[in-house]
Each structure stands twice: as C-alpha cells, then as structure tokens.
ZAVEXVEX-763824 format. One record per residue (C-alpha): x, y, z. Coordinates in pm, 1 decimal. Layout:
<sites>
SITE, X, Y, Z;
...
</sites>
This chain:
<sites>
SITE, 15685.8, 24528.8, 16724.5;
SITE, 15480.4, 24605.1, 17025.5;
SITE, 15189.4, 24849.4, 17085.8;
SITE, 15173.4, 25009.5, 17346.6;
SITE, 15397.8, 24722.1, 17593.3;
SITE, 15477.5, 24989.0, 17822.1;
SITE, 15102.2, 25075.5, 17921.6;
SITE, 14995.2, 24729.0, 17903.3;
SITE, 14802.1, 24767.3, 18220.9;
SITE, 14566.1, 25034.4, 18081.9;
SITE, 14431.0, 24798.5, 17873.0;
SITE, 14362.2, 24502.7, 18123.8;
SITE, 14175.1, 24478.2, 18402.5;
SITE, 14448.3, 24272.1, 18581.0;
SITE, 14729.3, 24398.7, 18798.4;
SITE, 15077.9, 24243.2, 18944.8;
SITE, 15145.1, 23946.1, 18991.5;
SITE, 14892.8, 23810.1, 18776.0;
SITE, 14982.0, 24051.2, 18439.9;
SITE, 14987.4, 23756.2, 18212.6;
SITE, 15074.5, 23973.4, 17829.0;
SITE, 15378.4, 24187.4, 17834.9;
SITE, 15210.3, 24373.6, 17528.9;
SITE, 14989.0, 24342.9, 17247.4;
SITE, 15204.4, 24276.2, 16901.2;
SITE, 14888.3, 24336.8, 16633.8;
SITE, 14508.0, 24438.1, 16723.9;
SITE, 14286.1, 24432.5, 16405.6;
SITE, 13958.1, 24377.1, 16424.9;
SITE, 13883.2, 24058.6, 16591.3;
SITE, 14209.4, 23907.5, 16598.2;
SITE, 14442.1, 23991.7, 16817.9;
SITE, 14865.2, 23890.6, 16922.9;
SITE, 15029.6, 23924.3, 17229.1;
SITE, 15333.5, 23844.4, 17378.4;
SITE, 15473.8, 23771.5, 17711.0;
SITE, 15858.6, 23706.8, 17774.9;
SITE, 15765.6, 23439.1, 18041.4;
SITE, 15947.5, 23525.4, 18376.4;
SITE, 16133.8, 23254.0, 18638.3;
SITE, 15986.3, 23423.2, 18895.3;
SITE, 15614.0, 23439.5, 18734.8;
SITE, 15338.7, 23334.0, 18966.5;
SITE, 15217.3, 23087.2, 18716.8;
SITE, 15531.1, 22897.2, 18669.8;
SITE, 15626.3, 22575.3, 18828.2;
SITE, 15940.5, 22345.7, 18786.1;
SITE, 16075.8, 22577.9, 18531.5;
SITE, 15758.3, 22557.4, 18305.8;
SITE, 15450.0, 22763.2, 18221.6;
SITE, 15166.4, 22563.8, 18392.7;
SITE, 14825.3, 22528.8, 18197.5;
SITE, 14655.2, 22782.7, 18437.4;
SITE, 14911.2, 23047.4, 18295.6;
SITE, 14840.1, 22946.6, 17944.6;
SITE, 14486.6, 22989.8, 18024.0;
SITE, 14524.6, 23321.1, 18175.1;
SITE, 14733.9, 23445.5, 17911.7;
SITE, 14454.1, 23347.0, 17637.1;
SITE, 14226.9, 23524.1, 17823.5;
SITE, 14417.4, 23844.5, 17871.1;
SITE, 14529.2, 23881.1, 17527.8;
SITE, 14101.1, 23885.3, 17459.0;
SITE, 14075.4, 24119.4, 17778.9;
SITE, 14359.6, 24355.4, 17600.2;
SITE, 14149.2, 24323.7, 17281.8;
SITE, 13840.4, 24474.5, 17440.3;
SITE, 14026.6, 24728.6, 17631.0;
SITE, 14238.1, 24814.6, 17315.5;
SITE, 13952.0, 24883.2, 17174.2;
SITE, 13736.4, 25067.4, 17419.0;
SITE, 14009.0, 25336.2, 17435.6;
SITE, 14022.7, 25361.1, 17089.4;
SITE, 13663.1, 25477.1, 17108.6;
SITE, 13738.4, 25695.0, 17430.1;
SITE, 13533.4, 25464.3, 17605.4;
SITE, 13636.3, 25300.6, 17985.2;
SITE, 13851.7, 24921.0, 17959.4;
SITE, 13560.8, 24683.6, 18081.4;
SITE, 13595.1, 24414.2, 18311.8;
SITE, 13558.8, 24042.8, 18153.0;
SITE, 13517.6, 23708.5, 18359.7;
SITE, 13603.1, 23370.5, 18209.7;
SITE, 13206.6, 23160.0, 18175.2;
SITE, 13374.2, 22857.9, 18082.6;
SITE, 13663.0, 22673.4, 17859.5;
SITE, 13554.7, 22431.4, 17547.5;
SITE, 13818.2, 22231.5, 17411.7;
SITE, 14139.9, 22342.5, 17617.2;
SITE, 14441.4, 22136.6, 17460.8;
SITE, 14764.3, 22143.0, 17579.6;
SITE, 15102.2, 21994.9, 17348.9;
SITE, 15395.9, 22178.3, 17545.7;
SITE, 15455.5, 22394.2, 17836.4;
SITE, 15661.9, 22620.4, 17746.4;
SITE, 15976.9, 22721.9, 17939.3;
SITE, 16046.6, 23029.9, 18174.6;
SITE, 16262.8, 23266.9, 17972.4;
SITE, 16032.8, 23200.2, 17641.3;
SITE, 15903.3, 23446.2, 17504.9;
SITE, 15513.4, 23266.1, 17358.5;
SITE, 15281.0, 23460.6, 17149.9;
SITE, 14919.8, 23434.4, 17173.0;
SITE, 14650.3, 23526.8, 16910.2;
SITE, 14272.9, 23517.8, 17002.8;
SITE, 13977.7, 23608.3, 16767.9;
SITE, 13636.0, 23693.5, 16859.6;
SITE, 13386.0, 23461.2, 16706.7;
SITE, 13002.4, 23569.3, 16802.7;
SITE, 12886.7, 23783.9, 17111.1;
SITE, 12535.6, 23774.4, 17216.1;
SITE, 12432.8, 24018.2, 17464.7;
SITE, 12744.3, 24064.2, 17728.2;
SITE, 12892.4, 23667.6, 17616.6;
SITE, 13174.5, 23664.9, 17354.3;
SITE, 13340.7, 23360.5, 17214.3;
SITE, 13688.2, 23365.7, 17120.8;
SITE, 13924.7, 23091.5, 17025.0;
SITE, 14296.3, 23151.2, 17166.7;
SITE, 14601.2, 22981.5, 17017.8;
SITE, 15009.1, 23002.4, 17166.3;
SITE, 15270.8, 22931.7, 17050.8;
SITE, 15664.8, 22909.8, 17110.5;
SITE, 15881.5, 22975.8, 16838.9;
SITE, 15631.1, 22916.4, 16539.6;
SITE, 15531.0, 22609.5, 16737.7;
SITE, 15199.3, 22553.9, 16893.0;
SITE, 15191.0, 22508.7, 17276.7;
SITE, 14810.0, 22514.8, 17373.3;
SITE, 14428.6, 22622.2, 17248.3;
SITE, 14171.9, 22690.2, 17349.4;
SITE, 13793.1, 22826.7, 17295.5;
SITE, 13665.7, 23060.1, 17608.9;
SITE, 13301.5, 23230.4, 17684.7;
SITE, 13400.1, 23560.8, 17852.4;
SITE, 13140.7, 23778.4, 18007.7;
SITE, 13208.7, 24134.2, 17971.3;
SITE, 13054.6, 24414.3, 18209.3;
SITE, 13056.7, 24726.5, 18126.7;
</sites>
C-alpha cells in the first residue's frame, strides 16, 4: 500500500522527467520503501532496461523522500540533498521497463549536513542493485 503516491513530488526535491519513486510503500524511522512502476518511456531507460544511472537515482530518491517525509511530518520545509559520492555500487540485473522494483534505504550515521544510507532494489523479491551513498542535505 502506498503513502501518499499521489503527492510524491511534495516530498522530493526532483521534478519531471527525472521523478525516479512513484511513492513511498513504508517510512519508519530510518528505513524506508519505495516503489516505482518503471515506465518505457522513462528517461533513464535504454534498450528496454533500467540503466544503472536510474537505479542510482532511484536509491537516492527513495532517501530524498525519507527526509522530506519526514520534514513535513514535523511541519518543517522538504530539504534539498546532493549525492557526495557512491561506495560499493553493485549491480546483478537491470530490471525491465514495465517492472515495478522496490527500493529500501536506511540511514546509517549523519554528521553535521552528511548522511550515510545504504539502498537496496529489488524485482520481484529478487535483488537487482546496492548501494551505500553520502548525501549532503541543505536546509
């Protein structure tokens, strides 16, 4: 079940074509699922598939929807966050346009405006790529 897929964009900084989550499935604390129905005509797919860019994306705004999620739940404005760097990116499948992949990250440690989070998808219970990002958040 989704929360809040129809406003997904109030919770990300992004905006068409690059809206990578169609909506976040579970938001508890530091963990977080999305989900994306991946489209034919999506700007990150190519030959049919989900290239890694897109998977990367997608890891990183299920963490941006996480933030946001959260900063309206404390009536407080969705904050802009900027990939530092990727540790650890693996990729076993790209997975198809017309799947429909779901993406959990969890925050690890933040030190001042740097948060870690690891980022997992997968397709049908089966894991496609993963991932550990540094995102720098600004207020």
């Amino acid at each position: 079940m989704f929360i809040h897929s129809d406003h997904i964009i109030h919770y990300i900084p992004q905006r068409a074509p690059i809206v990578m989550i169609s909506g976040i499935l579970e938001a508890a604390g530091p963990y977080t699922r999305s989900g994306l129905h991946i489209s034919a005509d999506n700007i990150f797919v190519q030959d049919g598939v989900l290239t890694p860019p897109g998977l990367m994306e997608n890891i990183a705004q299920t963490a941006a929807a996480s933030a946001g999620y959260q900063a309206m739940q404390d009536n407080e404005p969705v904050p802009m966050g900027y990939i530092g760097a990727v540790k650890d990116l693996e990729i076993f499948e790209l997975p198809p346009a017309g799947a429909f992949i779901e993406t959990t990250t969890q925050v690890g440690h933040a030190v001042f405006n740097a948060t870690m989070v690891t980022g997992k998808v997968t397709w049908n219970g089966k894991l496609m790529a993963q991932c550990e990002m540094k995102i720098f958040i600004t207020p």
